[in-house]
N, C-alpha and C positions, 0 to 999 in steps of 0.2 A: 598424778601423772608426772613421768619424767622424760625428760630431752636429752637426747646425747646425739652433738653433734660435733661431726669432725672438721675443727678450724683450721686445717691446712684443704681444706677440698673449697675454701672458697665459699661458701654460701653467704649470700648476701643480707644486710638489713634490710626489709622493708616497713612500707607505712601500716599499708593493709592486710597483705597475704604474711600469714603467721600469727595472726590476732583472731579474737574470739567475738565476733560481730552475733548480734542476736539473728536468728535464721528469718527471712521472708516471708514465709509461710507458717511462721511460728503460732500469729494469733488465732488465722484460721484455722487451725488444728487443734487448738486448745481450747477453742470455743466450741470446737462442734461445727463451722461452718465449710467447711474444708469438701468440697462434694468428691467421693468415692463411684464407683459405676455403678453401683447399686440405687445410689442417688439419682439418676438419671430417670426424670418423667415426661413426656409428652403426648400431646393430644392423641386420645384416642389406641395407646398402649395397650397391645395385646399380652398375656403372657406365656410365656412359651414353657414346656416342660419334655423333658427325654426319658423315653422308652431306654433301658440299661438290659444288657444278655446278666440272668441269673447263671448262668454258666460260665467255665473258664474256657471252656475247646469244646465248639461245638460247631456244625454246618449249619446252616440256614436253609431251611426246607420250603417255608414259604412265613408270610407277614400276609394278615386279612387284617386291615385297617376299615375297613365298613363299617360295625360298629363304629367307631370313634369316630368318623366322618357324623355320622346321623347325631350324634348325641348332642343337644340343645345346647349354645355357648360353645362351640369348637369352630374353627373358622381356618384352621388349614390343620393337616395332616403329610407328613411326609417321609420318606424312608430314602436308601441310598440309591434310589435310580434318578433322584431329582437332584444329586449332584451333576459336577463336570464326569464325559463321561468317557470324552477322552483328552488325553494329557499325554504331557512329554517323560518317557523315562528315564530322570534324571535325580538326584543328587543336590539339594540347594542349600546354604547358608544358613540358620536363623538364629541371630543371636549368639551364646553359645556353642553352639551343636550344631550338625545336618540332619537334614530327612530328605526322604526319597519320596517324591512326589504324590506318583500313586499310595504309597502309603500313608502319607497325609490327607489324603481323599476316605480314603478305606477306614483311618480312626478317627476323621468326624463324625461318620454313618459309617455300620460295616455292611458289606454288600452278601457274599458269599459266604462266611466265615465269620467267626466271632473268637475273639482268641485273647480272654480274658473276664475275667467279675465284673460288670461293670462298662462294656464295651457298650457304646450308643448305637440303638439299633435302629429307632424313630423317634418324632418329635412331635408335637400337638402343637398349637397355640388356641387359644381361648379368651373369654373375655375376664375371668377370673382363673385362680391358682389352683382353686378346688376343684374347679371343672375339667382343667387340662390335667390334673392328677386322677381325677374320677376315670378320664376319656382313654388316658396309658392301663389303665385295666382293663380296658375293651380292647383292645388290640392283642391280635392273638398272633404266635409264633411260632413255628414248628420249628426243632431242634433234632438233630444225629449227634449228640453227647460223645464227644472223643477224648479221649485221658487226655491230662494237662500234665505238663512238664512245668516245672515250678525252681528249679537248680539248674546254673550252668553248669556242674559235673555228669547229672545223667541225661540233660539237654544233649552233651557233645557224646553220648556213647552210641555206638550204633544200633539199634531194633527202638530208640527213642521216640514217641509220638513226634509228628514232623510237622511242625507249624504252617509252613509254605510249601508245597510241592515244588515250586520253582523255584526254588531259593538254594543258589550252589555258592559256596567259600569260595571266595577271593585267597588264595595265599599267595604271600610274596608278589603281588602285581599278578599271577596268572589267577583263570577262572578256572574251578577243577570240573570234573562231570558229575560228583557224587549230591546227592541229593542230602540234605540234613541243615541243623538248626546255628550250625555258627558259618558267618555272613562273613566273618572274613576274620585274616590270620597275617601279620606282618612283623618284623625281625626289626628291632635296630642293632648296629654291633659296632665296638670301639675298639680299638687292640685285639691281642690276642685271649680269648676268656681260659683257652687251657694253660697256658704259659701262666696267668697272670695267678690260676688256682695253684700251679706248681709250686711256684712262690710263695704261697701263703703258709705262713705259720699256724695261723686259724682260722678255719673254716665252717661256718655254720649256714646249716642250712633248714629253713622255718618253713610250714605251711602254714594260713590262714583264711581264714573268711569274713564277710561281711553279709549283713544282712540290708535290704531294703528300708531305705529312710526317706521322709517326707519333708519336704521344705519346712512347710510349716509354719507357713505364712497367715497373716490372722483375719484377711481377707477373703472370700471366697472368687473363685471366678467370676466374670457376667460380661454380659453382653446388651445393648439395646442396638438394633438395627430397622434403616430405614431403606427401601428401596423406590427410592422415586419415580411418579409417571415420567422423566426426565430419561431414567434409568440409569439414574447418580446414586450408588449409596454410599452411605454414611455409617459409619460404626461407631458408637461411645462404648470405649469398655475400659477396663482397669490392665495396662500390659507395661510391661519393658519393654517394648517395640514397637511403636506404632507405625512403623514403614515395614518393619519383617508382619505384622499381622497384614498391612494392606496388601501385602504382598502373595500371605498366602492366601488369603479371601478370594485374592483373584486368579488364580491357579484351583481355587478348588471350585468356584463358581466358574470357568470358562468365561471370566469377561477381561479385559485391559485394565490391571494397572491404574491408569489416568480415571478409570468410572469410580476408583473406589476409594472414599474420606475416611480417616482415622483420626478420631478427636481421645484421646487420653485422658482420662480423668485421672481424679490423685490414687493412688495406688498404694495398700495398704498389705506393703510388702511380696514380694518375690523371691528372691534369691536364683534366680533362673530359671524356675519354673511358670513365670508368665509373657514367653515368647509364642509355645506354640496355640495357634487357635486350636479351641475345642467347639463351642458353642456359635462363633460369631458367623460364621458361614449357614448354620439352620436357621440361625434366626432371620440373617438376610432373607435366606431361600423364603420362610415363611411371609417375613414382610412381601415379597412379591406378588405371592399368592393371593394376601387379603388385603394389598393396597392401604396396609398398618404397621406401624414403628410394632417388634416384639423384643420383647427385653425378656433376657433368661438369667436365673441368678444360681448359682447350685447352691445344694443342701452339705455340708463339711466331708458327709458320707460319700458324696459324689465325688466331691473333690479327693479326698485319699483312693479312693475305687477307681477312679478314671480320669486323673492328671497324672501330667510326669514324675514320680519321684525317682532319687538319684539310686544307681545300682547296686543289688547286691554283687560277689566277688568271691572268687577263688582265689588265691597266689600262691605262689611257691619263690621264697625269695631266698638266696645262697649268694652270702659275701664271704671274702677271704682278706685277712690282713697280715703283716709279718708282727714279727714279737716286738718292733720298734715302735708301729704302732700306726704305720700306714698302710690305710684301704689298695690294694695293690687287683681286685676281682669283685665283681657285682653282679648276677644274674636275676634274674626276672621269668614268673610265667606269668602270665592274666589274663584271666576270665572273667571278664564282664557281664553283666545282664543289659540285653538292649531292651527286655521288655516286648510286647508282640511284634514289635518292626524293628529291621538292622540302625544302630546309631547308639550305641553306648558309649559314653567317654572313656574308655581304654584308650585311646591314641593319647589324651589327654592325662592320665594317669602312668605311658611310659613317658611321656614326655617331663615328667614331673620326679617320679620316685628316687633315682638317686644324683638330682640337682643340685642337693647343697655341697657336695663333694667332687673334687676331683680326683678322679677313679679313672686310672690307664687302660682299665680292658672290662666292658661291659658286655653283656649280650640281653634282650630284653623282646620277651616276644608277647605280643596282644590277640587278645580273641573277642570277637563280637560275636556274642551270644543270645540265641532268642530264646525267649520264655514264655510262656500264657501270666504275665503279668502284664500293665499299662507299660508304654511304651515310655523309658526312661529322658528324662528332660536333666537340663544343668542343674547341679546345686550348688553354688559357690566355691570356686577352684573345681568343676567336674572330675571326680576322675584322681584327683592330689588327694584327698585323706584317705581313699581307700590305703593306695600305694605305700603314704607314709607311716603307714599304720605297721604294714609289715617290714619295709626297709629299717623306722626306727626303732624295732623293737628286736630286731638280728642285731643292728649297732650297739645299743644296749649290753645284749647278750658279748658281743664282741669283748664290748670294755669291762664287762664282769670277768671274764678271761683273762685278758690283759691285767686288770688290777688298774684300770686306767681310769682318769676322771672323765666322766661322759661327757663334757663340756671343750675342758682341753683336747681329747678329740677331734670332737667334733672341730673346731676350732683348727687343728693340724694338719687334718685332710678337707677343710672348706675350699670350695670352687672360690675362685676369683678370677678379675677380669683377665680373658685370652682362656680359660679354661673352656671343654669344647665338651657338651652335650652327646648321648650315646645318639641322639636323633641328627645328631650333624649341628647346631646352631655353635656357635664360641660367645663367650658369654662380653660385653661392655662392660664397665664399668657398674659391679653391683655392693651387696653389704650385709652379705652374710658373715664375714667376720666379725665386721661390726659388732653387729645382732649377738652373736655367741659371746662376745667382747661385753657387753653390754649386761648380759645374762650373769654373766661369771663374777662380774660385778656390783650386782644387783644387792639390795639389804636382805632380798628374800633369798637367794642363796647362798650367801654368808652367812646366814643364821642358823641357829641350831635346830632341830626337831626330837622334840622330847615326846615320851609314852608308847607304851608297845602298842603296836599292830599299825603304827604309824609309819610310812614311807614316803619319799622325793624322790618324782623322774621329771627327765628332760627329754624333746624331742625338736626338731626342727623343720620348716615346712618352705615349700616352693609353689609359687605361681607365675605364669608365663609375664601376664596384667595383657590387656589389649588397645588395639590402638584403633582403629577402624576410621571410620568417613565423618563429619559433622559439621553442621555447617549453621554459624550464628550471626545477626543482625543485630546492629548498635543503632539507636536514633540520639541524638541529643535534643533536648527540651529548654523551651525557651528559661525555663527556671533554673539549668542548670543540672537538672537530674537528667536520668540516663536511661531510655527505655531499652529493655534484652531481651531480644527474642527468639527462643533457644529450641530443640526440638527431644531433649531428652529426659524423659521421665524423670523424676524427683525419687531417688528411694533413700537417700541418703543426706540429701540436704544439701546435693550437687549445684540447684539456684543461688545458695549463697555462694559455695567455693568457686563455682563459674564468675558471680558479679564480683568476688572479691579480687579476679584476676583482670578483670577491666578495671574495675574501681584502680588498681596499683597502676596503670598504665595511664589509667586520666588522670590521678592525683586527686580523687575526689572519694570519699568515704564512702563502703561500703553501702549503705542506707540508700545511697543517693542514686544506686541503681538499680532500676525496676524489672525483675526478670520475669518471667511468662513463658512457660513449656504451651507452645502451639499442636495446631493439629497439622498431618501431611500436602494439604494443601497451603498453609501458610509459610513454609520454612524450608528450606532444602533437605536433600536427603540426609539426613541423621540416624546413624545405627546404635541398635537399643543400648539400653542402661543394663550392662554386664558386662563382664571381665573386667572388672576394675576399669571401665575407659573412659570412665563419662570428664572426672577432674580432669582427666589428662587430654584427652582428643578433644572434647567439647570446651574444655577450660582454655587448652591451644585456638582451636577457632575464636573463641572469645577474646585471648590476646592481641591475638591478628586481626580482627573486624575493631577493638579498640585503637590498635598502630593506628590502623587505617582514616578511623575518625580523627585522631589525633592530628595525623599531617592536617586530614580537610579545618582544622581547626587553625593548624599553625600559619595555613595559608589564609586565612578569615585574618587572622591576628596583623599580618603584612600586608592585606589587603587596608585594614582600617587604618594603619599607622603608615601607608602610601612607605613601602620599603619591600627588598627582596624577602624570598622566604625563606633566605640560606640565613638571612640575619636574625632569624626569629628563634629561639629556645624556648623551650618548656621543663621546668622542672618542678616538682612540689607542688601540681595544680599551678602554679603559673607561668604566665607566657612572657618573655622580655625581651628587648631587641641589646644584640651583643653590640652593637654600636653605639647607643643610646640608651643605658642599663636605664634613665628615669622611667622610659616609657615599658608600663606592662602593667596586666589586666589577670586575673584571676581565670579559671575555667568557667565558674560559674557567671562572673562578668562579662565575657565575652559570648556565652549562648544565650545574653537576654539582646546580646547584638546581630545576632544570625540572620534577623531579615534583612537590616538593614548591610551586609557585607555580603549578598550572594543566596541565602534560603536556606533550607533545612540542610545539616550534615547529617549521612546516614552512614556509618562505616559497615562493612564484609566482606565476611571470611567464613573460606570452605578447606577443610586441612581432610587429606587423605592419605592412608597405608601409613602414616607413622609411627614407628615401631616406640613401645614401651616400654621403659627401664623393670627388669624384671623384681620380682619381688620377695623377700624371704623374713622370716617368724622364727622364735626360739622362745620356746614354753617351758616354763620351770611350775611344776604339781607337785602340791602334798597332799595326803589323802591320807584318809583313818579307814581301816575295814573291819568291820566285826564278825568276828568268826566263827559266832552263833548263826546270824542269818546273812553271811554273803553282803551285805550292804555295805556301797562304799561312799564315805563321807569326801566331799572337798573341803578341805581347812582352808588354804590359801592359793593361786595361780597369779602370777606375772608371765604377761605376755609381751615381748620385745620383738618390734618391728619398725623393717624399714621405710619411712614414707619416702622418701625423696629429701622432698621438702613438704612437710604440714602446711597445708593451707588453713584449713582451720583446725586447729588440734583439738577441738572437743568433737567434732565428724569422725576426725580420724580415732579419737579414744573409745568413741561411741562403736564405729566396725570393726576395732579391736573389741571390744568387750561383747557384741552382738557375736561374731566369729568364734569366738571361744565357748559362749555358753552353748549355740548350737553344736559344734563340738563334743563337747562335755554329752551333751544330750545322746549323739550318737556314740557315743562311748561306752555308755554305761545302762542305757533306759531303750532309746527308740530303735523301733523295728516294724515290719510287716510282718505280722503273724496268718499265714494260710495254712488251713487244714487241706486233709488227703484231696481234695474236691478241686480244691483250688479258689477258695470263698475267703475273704480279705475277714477275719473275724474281729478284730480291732477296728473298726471303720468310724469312731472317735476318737475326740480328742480327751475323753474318760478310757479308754484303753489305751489309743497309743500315747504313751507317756513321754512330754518332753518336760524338760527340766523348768522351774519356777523359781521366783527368787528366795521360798522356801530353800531352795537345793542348792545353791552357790554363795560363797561370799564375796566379797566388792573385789573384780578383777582389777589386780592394779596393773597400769600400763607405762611401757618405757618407750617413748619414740624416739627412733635412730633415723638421722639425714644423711644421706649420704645420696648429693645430688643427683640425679638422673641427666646424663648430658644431655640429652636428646629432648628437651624439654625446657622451654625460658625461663621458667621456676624450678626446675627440677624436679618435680612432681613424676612419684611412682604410684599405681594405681594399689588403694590398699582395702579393699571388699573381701578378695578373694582371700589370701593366704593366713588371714588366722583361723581358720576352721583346720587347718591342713594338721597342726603339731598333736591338737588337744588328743585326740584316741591313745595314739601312740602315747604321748607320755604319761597317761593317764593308767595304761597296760604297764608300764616301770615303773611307777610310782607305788602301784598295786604289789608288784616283783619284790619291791624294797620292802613294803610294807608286812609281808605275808612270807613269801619266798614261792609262789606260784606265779606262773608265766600264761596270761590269758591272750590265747593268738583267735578268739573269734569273736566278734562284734554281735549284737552288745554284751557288754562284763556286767550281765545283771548279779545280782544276787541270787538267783540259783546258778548261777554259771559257775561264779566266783567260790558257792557254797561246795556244787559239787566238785569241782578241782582241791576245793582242800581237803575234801573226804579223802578223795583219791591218792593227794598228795601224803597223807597220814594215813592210807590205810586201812580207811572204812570210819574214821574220827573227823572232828573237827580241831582236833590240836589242842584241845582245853580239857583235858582228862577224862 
């Protein structure tokens, strides 16, 4: 790993934050003792199992559940009319993403309609696993089989099967009257896009695609729920949300809010796709019925069949630059897949695409498009690697025209601060130059690359980072340590970079504060662990709840030494009076005196809508392709980004290196493969192919600071944006390597194969 930081912006030394503390939660997890939701036992545990539509578009004719009621060991049975039945038609939050209410009802349970492989039709529990699987074969279904639409290009044509009869496009803010499958349609525009094409020397303009990828997370979903004769329940499951699941638990059961506990267990990865409920609301509903905790865990099958994965895409992307070698036009089309309900991250993907540049006349239009797939969830920057995928691979193409170095470039036309978004935002203080500065610098591309079929490309990537609500509680302890009590899931190791940002504020070692991710009754509202905002918003709250203990301490310290508390300082963990420098006590000396100056200190803090220094990545690939079988090797990848300020730089090297190899994966291997029918035929993790450390070699990482103002440490959120560059520079690197230009996701090996036939002519270029 390398740091490059720029020493006129100021960053400060500190004690703690910037140091590599061993994690919290480290032994648990390595021991094995670490409890997951699937860990979750209690008295008298039923298990619950779902009924899935073998169909992709079909009507719902009727469900006979009799059988399965009778069958010895079943102890409730339920379908979609034992949901909420009526609800608000609205639009809400979660997480990354929105969803529309009723729609979040409809793919828990589907009621009417089934409108993908895999869609949950009913649910059993039992007293075992074999019985509630035995009892989903007794239950019988009647189906009206309707062709599936599986593409947003012949989703958006007209005579297309129509997913929702009620379902009319939004464009431009108006509703149209026409009936069909894309949910809505909206423009951003900056300057003039015809003037700015006038002007252009060079002009290209690319189509591309993407295909459906899956998080890929190595946990599965679950759920155990309890509904109390109290009529309190309580959820243990595995989420990045535990305020957006209790939330929507109670939206889709019709109860308040305040009836319903969300305890979070450890969570064995997400990347955005463990915000929405699937499972937790049948289980509830079950626990009612049988006055028993039912805990439901899915099979890997389920989870690719019927959780969110992130969307496929259509684009059409057309930049224009002059011969000087500045971006002067940028256009955009995008096509989104939202999956059987409206909410694909398109708004998220223009918001993203031509970020790293300052570009005088944009124009960029988005489509939310429905398909008879699972209804798409966030995957790490939503919506930014489709985008970057096509934008950096026209820049590419641009600088092969030009004769220009893809880096200098990039570099000449980077967005900086007062540079103004085609979506309207002007950007703070960011480090995209940086970042390409950094890159151009780098030993990996300085170096040479030898042997044929070998090539280097570069790409560069944008994430907004998020800031949202959180809210954290400090206690001090007679011994001097520090207890934390935080409400945002761990996926990253954010317990320590949160304690390590109190720890810098008490002046007390990391070790010495004790963090603990509670459940939503213990902790105030805290919004989930995604978009990069947990270091940043939660780490904020945590500064703020340690100020706060701080004072209550500084005012203990002038209480025991009978003196004002304006005369009291604290620096280094200790407290001294500016009048009387003899007298002064350590932090931990003075909490073994807390009873006797007044009782417990308890510091809090609740930080809300604080905007996040935005975030950017610059990926330097080499790759070997052999041009007998289309296979592309990675030799080497450095990825350069911006943190802010590293809290912990082995967290931050770790979601640089975690970001990149998923990446890579959708690059080159991962996809949803459905045949004519509309049946998920890869529904493993033995077909669908992500990359292994077979398949990569050691990402080296360069981290760039370039403080974020807006922030006491300067901390930018870094999850999101290395996933953004890898496709793209992975498709020029490939360019370099071969001299074919792969514009469709993934660059497998036959893809890659047959583009070079085609490229020679029915050959593979080897005689």
């Amino acid at each position: 790993m390398a740091t490059k930081t720029e020493d006129y912006l100021g960053i400060e030394s500190y004690n703690v934050v910037g140091t590599r503390p061993i994690r919290h939660d480290g032994t648990d997890k390595v021991t094995g003792r670490a409890k997951y939701g699937a860990d979750t036992h209690t008295s008298g545990v039923l298990i619950g199992k779902t009924l899935r539509s073998p169909h992709a578009h079909a009507r719902i004719l009727s469900v006979d559940t009799s059988a399965a009621e009778a069958l010895p060991g079943v102890k409730a049975v339920m379908t979609g009319a034992d949901l909420a039945q009526h609800y608000e038609d609205k639009v809400a939050a979660i997480g990354e993403e929105s969803v529309n209410l009723p729609d979040l009802i409809k793919n828990v349970l589907a009621s009417d309609k089934v409108l993908y492989e895999g869609h949950a039709v009913a649910a059993v529990a039992a007293t075992t696993s074999h019985i509630a699987e035995e009892a989903l074969e007794l239950i019988r279904v009647e189906y009206d089989v309707l062709e599936p639409v599986l593409d947003v290009r012949p989703a958006m044509e007209d005579g297309a099967p129509i997913l929702h009869e009620n379902l009319r496009m939004k464009s431009l803010g108006q509703t149209t009257d026409k009936p069909g499958n894309v949910a809505s349609h909206f423009q951003h525009s900056l300057g003039d896009i015809e003037r700015g094409f006038a002007e252009a020397d060079v002009v290209v303009e690319r189509e591309f695609s993407t295909q459906t990828v899956h998080q890929g997370y190595i946990e599965p979903h679950n759920a155990t729920a309890y509904w109390n004769l109290d009529d309190q329940i309580t959820i243990w499951t595995s989420t990045q949300g535990p305020f957006e699941v209790r939330d929507q638990v109670a939206v889709v059961l019709g109860v308040p809010a305040s009836r319903v506990r969300v305890v979070p267990a450890e969570i064995g990865g997400g990347f955005g796709g463990k915000f929405r409920v699937y499972e937790e609301p049948t289980a509830a509903v079950m626990s009612r019925m049988t006055g028993k905790p039912v805990k439901m865990v899915m099979s890997r099958t389920e989870v690719l069949k019927a959780t969110g994965p992130t969307p496929g895409s259509y684009m059409k992307v057309k930049m224009g630059a002059t011969n000087d070698g500045s971006l002067v036009a940028a256009q955009a089309y995008l096509a989104y897949e939202a999956g059987a309900y409206p909410g694909s991250p398109v708004g998220a993907g223009a918001g993203c695409i031509f970020s790293p540049y300052d570009i005088p006349n944009v124009v960029i239009d988005g489509y939310d498009v429905v398909v008879n797939k699972p209804q798409t969830s966030a995957y790490r920057a939503p919506g930014a690697t489709n985008g970057a995928f096509a934008a950096e691979t026209v820049i590419d193409e641009i600088c092969e025209i030009l004769d220009a170095d893809p880096l200098e470039f990039r570099l000449n036309n980077s967005a900086r601060e007062g540079s103004r978004r085609a979506d309207g935002p002007v950007f703070p203080r960011i480090g995209h130059d940086e970042c390409v500065k950094a890159a151009m610098e780098s030993d990996h591309y300085r170096s040479g690359l030898d042997g044929p079929n070998r090539g280097r490309g570069v790409a560069s990537g944008f994430w907004f980072n998020g800031g949202g609500t959180s809210t954290v509680v400090v206690s001090v302890n007679a011994d001097g340590t520090v207890s934390l009590v935080e409400g945002s899931p761990d996926i990253g190791g954010t317990r320590t970079s949160i304690a390590m940002q109190v720890a810098e504020v008490l002046g007390i070692p990391a070790a010495q504060v004790k963090p603990m991710v509670v459940d939503t009754d213990a902790i105030g509202q805290t919004d989930g662990t995604g978009g990069s905002r947990v270091t940043f918003a939660t780490g904020w709250a945590g500064y703020e709840a340690a100020v706060d203990a701080k004072r209550q301490m500084e005012a203990r310290a002038a209480k025991l030494w009978e003196i004002s508390e304006d005369d009291v300082v604290f620096d280094g963990g200790v407290f001294r009076s500016r009048s009387a420098p003899e007298k002064s006590i350590t932090f931990t000396e003075l909490a073994g005196k807390l009873g006797a100056t007044g009782g417990p200190v308890v510091g809090r803090a609740a930080v809300a809508g604080k905007a996040a220094g935005p975030a950017y990545a610059v990926m330097v690939v080499d790759v070997e392709v052999d041009p007998d079988t289309g296979k592309v090797d990675i030799l080497r990848v450095t990825i350069v980004q911006d943190a802010g300020k590293a809290i912990h730089p082995s967290y931050v090297e770790g979601q640089m290196q975690g970001g990149v190899a998923q990446g890579i994966g959708w690059a080159l291997n991962e996809e949803y493969f459905y045949n004519e029918e509309g049946d998920l035929v890869n529904a493993s993790l033995l077909d669908y192919r992500m990359p292994t450390c077979l398949d990569l070699p050691m990402i080296e990482t360069i981290i760039v600071e370039v403080p974020n103002p807006g922030h006491p440490y300067g901390v930018r959120g870094v999850g999101e944006v290395p996933i953004v560059p890898p496709p793209a520079a992975v498709a020029n690197a490939i360019y370099d390597a071969v001299g074919v230009r792969l514009r469709d996701l993934p660059m497998s090996p036959g893809r890659v194969l047959k583009t070079l036939i085609e490229k020679n002519g029915g050959g593979n270029g080897r005689g």
